[in-house]
Phi, psi and omega in degrees: 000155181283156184302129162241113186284165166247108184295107155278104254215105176228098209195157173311195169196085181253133212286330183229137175119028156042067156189172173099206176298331190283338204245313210290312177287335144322314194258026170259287182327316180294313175294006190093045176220140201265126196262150214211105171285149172204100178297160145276278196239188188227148162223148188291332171228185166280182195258332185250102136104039170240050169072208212255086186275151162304184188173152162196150174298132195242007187322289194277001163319286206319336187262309192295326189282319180301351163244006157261348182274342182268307179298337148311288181117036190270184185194120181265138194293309179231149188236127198224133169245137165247230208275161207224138193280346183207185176278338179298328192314311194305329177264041149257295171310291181317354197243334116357284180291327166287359160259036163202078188289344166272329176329139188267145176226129173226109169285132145279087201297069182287068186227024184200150184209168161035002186142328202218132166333162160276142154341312184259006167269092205264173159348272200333300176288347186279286208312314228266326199285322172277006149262339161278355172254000139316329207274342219246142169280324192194128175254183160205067164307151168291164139335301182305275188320288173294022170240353149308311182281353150254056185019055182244167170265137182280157176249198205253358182227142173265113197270149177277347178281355179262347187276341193288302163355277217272313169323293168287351198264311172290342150301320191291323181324278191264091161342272197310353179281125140334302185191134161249142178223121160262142176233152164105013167262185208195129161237182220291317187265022189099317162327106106340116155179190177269155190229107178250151187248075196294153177287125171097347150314184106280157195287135170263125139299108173271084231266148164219122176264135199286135173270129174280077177181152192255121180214126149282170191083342180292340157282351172290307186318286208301356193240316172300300191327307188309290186351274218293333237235356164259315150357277179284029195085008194253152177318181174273311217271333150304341190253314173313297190291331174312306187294339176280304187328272196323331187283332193284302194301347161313291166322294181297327175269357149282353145305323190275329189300305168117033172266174201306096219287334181302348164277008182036216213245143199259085186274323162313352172285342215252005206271352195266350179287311166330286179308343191279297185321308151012303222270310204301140176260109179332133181255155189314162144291085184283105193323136187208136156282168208191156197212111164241194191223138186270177170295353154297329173101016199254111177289159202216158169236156196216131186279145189233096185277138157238087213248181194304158172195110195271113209281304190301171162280210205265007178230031166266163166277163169285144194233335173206162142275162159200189229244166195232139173287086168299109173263106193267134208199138190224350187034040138314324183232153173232071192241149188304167260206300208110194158307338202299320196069007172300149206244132160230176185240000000 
């Protein structure tokens, strides 16, 4: 029988808005993989634009299950952090990775968006949240976020050739990384998408067209998805167009449906689809270089992938291609998106 890995999954869990702990675990679940929760805090909602939620800290569960789990022996194939309430969280996850010393480590950096820190991410917590993703195998920062995490000032637009940049800049940081995915850059010509830089590559742009609507959690989604689908064998860069293909097909038929974006994307009808892509052996890409320029004037090549994208469900054939939306989203905050249509949580 096959191996079923397990996810140690360290993140809010907010109760009512689809993100977070609420969307990651399902959507673990589908791909076969067993997701093994540990809130940081509990909240009655998401933060965007369902009032004021109730809330509690969850530090010290966390530290007591983490020493029943060591008294356990267990040992988890990966340990994935999302958002994190304080800098004390941050040496909790790291004590989390040393008691699974073999375990794919993945970070989700949650402290930025659009330009600017969340309100509750002071210094203290950013430097601490940038010293665990030294730690980390694979990050998956914003635009915003990895130019924090090299002390540079985030602008207020994400170019994509400074995400290509911030990429590669971020493997040169952090030794130990694996693969960094900036997601949420844009290049001269408009062009939206993500960029991931695996060590020993060139950086790829992973091109998207933006849904003009805001939902929260689709960057949660878009990170399990990434999670499960490096789990289950698929390449880094495959496991990205996995996780966008789904966010997109989420998205878009909660547009189409016209429901309330403040309840995020109604991705449960779609999880036996997941689980089907899940099964599917990523297919090749076709490939086309492309050539942009940094504010240095110094040319770069970037691989510009266009991949498949299945409207239906898991037993229609693909009916066209087209470029996929990564919808990136962190919910600290709920102020609009713009034209971009980028997703926060």
């Amino acid at each position: 029988m096959q191996k079923q890995h397990t996810v140690l999954c360290i993140q809010d869990l907010s109760c009512v808005g689809r993100c977070s702990l609420a969307v990651v675990l399902p959507a673990l679940a589908a791909m076969g993989v067993q997701p093994c929760a540990l809130p940081t805090a509990l909240l009655s909602t998401h933060t965007g634009g369902l009032g004021r939620p109730a809330r509690t800290d969850e530090s010290g569960f966390i530290s007591a299950a983490l020493a029943h789990y060591a008294q356990l022996g267990l040992a988890f194939d990966c340990v994935y952090s999302g958002y994190l309430a304080g800098a004390a969280q941050v040496a909790l996850v790291e004590q989390a990775f040393r008691q699974a010393p073999a375990a794919l480590k993945l970070v989700d950096p949650v402290m930025a968006d659009h330009g600017r820190p969340y309100a509750s991410m002071t210094p203290e917590i950013r430097a601490a949240v940038a010293q665990l993703c030294g730690q980390a195998d694979v990050i998956v920062p914003n635009a915003t976020e990895a130019a924090l995490l090299l002390e540079e000032l985030p602008g207020p637009a994400a170019d994509g050739t400074h995400a290509a940049r911030h990429a590669s800049l971020l493997l040169q940081r952090f030794p130990a990384l694996r693969c960094a995915v900036v997601t949420g850059g844009a290049l001269s010509d408009g062009q939206r998408g993500n960029v991931c830089a695996v060590r020993g590559r060139a950086p790829v742009f992973l091109p998207y067209s933006p849904v003009p609507q805001d939902y929260p959690g689709t960057g949660d989604l878009f990170a399990a998805v990434l999670t499960g689908g490096l789990l289950r064998g698929f390449s880094e860069a495959a496991a990205i167009r996995l996780a966008a293909r789904f966010v997109a097909l989420a998205a878009e038929q909660t547009l189409h449906a016209g429901a309330d974006p403040r309840f995020g994307v109604r991705f449960e009808p779609l999880l036996g689809t997941l689980s089907h892509w899940a099964e599917t052996p990523a297919q090749p890409c076709t490939d086309a270089v492309f050539r942009c320029k940094n504010t240095r004037q110094k040319e770069r090549n970037l691989t510009h992938e266009t991949v498949e994208y299945r409207a239906g469900g898991a037993a229609d054939p693909p009916k066209h291609r087209q470029h996929l939306p990564h919808l990136r989203g962190h919910g600290r905050a709920a102020a609009p998106c713009g034209a971009h249509g980028l997703y926060r949580r």
